[in-house]
C-alpha positions, 0 to 999 in steps of 0.5 A: 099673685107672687110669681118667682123667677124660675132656673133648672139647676139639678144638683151633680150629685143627682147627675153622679146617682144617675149614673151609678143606678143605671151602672148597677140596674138589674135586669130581667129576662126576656122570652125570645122574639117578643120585640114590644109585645109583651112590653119594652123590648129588652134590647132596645131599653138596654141601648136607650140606658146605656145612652143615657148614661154615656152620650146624653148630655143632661146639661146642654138639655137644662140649658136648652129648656132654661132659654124659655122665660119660666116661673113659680107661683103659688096656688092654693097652696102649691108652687105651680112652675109655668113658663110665660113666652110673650108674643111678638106681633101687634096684638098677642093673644092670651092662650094657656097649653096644658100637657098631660102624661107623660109629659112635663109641659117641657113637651111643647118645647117646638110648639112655643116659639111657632105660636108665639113668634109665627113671624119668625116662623113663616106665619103672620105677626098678627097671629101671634099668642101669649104663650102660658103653659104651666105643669100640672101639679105634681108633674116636672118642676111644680110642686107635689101636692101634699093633701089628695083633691088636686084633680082636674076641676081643682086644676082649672081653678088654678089655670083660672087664678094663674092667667088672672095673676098674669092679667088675662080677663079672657083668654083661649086654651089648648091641650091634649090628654089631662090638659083636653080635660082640663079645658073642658073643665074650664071651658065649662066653669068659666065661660066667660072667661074662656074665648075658646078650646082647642084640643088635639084629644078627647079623653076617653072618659068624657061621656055626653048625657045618653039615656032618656030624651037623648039621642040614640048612639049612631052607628058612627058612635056605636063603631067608636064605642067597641074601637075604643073598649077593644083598645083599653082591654089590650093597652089600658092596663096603665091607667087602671093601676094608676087609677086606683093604686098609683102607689105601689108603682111609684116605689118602683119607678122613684127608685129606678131609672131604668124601670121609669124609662120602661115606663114611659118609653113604652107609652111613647112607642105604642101612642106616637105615628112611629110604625113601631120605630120610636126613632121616626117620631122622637130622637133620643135626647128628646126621649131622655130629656123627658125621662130624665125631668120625671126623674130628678123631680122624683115625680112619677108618682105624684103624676100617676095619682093624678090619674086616680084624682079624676077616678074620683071626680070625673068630670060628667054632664048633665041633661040639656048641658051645653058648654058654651065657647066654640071649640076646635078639634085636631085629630091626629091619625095614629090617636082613637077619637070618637066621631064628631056628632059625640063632642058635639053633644055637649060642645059647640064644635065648630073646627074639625080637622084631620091632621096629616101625621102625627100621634098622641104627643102632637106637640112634639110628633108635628108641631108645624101642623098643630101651629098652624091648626092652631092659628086657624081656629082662633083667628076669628075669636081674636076680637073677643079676649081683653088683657 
């Protein structure tokens, strides 16, 4: 595997079409009183634009994000960009963190350093990681795919090629959103390469054998069931339009910031532990910093397509399946997670913990907490990775 050396450098003139968009957005009316009830508040969307073009400062943002040691390489065919922070203890553990939308991988920007130099951080060296973290095709600064098939199974053939490249036999994997999905794929194609998972989300659409000669559902899994079917009717609107027609949106979002940051912002909001403040759970610079990497990448679009990718080939279990490491679970409190016997259909769970805070960008949200949850699962299986 070739792998380059990788900078952000956005151009000025990006910057300059930045600031001329968000001085010339056209904005829409707004019923009285709404707040966040029938989408992003007005007021708020307004204050968060004009931040982010008058205090938000984009360049101590690049040069911030260009300390982490990040590359390039190509796989089957697309620039997978990656950032590749070596561990400082005795024995560095290999782990690949995959993020999901809206995210960049650039989200785990606190939870890097905590896993790979916890000595620095109040932790044990002996606990420290290898820490990989690439961005899923089509988001950030990898590359968009050009031909359709670059869904979650396709993705854990590369992360499998991506961690080999590197010299990592074996390795452990840990994600939220696309990323639990994308582990789940690799846990369950790889085995013997994936010592173990660890998540902090089970995608909704992760569904064990039912039916004949299964289990019945609990009453524990029956309650998750309508908890979970009443919260997709009320904020599952997103993923149904970019499940099937990510297109028509992506023009609009590709062509302007103000609508992107809607977009994302809302999201943001409505899934962090933030009781309806974003501000408790992100500053703005982290909130800007995020928007502004799907935007001068021109990637919302190829990122919502992702979502119909795995409309196509979700990934289903059959009968008598078993997906064989052990697998560690972090339930932050603000996230809707199914019981544990429902994972344990089909993995072998065998950490469960209920987080103190935080939401569904864990990462960003309580990353002290998710490190040290983190450590904790893989401590006994770090006898088992070879690199």
């Amino acid at each position: 595997m070739q792998k380059k050396p990788f900078t952000i450098s956005i151009a000025d003139d990006q910057l300059k079409d930045l600031d001329r968009r968000l001085r010339h957005t056209r904005w829409p009316d707004s019923m009285p009183d709404m707040d966040w009830e029938d989408g992003t508040d007005l007021t708020f969307l307004r204050r968060l634009t004009e931040y982010w073009r008058t205090e938000f400062d984009w360049r101590a943002q690049e040069a911030r994000l260009n300390a982490f040691p990040q590359f390039v390489a190509e796989l089957d065919g697309v620039g997978i960009h990656f950032i590749h922070q070596r561990g400082t203890g005795p024995d560095p553990y290999p782990l690949v963190i995959t993020h999901g939308w809206p995210g960049t991988g650039f989200d785990m920007e606190q939870l890097i350093p905590l896993l790979a130099d916890p000595g620095s951080h109040g932790g044990d060296p002996a606990d420290a990681f290898d820490v990989v973290v690439p961005s899923l095709p089509g988001y950030g600064f990898s590359q968009r795919p050009t031909r359709p098939g670059f869904g979650l199974e396709r993705v854990s053939e590369l992360w499998t090629q991506l961690m080999t490249g590197l010299g990592y036999e074996r390795f452990g994997t840990q994600s939220s959103d696309w990323g639990a999905a994308v582990s789940m794929w690799l846990a369950s194609r790889f085995p013997e390469r994936v010592s173990g998972l660890h998540v902090n989300f089970i995608p909704g659409f992760y569904r064990p054998p039912l039916g004949d000669g299964q289990p019945p559902l609990s009453a524990e899994e029956k309650a998750f069931h309508e908890t979970a079917a009443a919260w997709f009717d009320a904020e599952g609107a997103y993923h149904r339009l970019q499940s099937t027609k990510p297109q028509t949106p992506a023009y609009a979002l590709t062509d302007s910031p103000a609508g992107l940051a809607a977009w994302i912002v809302e999201k943001m909001r409505g899934w962090s532990d933030c009781a309806g403040d974003v501000e408790r759970a992100f500053t703005m610079d982290a909130i800007l910093t995020n928007i502004s990497i799907y935007w001068f990448t021109g990637t919302i679009g190829s990122s919502m397509r992702f979502y119909r990718e795995n409309r196509l080939r979700p990934n289903r279990f059959e009968p008598g399946a078993r997906v064989l490491p052990p697998m560690g679970v972090a339930l932050f409190p603000q996230d809707t997670m199914p019981p544990r016997s429902w994972v344990h259909r089909v993995f072998d769970v065998t950490r469960w913990t209920t987080m103190p805070r935080g939401g569904h960008l864990g990462a960003m949200e309580a990353p002290e907490p998710l490190a040290e949850e983190i450590r904790e699962f893989f401590r006994p299986l770090r006898g088992g990775h070879v690199s």
